[in-house]
N, C-alpha and C positions, 0 to 999 in steps of 0.2 A: 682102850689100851693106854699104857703110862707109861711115858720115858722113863729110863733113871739113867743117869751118869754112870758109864762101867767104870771110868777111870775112879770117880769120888767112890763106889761100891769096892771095889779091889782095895785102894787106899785102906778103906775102914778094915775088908778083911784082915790084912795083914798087921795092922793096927792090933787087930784082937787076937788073931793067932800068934804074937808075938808074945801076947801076955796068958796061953794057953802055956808054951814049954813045947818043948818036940816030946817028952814025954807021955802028956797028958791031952795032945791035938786031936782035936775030933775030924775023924775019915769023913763025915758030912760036909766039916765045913769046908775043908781041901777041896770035896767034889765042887761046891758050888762056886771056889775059887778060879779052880781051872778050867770049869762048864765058863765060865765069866769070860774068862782070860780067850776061850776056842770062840769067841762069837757065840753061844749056844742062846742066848737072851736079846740077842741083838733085833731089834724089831725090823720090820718090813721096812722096804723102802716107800714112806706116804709120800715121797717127792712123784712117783713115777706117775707119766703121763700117759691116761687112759682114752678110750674111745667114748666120749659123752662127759666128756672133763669140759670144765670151764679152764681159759686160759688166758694169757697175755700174751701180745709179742715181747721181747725183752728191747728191740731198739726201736720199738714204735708206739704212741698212746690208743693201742687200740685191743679188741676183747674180743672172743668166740668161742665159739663151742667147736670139738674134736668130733671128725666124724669118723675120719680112717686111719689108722695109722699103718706104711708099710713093712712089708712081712721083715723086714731086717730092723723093724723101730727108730729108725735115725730121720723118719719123714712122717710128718700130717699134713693132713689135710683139712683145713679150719675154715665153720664157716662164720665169719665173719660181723660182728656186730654193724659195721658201717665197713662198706665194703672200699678197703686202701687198697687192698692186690688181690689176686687168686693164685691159684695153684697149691704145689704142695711146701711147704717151711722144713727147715731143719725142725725137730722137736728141741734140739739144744737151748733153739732161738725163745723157746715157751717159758714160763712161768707159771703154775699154777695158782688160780684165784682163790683166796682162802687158804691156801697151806703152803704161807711162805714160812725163808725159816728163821729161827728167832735168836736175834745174837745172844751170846752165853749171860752176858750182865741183866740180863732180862729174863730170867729164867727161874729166879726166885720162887716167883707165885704165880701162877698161872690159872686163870680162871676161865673156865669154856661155861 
């Protein structure tokens, strides 16, 4: 899957439907303005924390894997690289390993 920038995509539409004319504007391109504009392209959420996700605590240097998460999703259950506490965490308090996210100046080129 590829990001793109809806704000930089919209920008350009209108950019170029401006030099179409209300005349001669193509119903295609409006569709995929306003599909844009509704969310319709908007990707999933890859922040979201799953059951067998690697994670972080966010105020602690320490790492685990997700075993449970509760039925209302605001609570895991992580077990624990080296074991600092037990029980169950806010999910808030988590971060996932590998998909953090990447400030906007940084987003030039990206190579996976």
């Amino acid at each position: 899957m590829k990001l793109i920038d809806a704000d930089k995509l919209l920008e350009w539409l209108a950019e170029k439907s401006s030099h179409l004319g209300n005349d001669h504007r193509m119903t295609a391109f409006e569709e995929v303005q306003e599909s844009i504009e509704n969310g319709m392209f908007a990707p999933d959420d890859i922040f979201k924390i799953n059951v067998g996700d690697r994670v972080r605590h966010a105020g602690h240097k320490c790492s685990g894997t997700v075993v449970t998460i509760s039925k209302n999703g605001q609570n895991a259950y992580v077990e624990w690289d080296r074991l600092i506490f037990t029980g169950s965490v806010k999910v808030s308090d988590l971060k996932l390993e590998g998909r953090e996210s990447i400030p906007k100046e940084d987003t030039d080129e990206i190579h996976i």
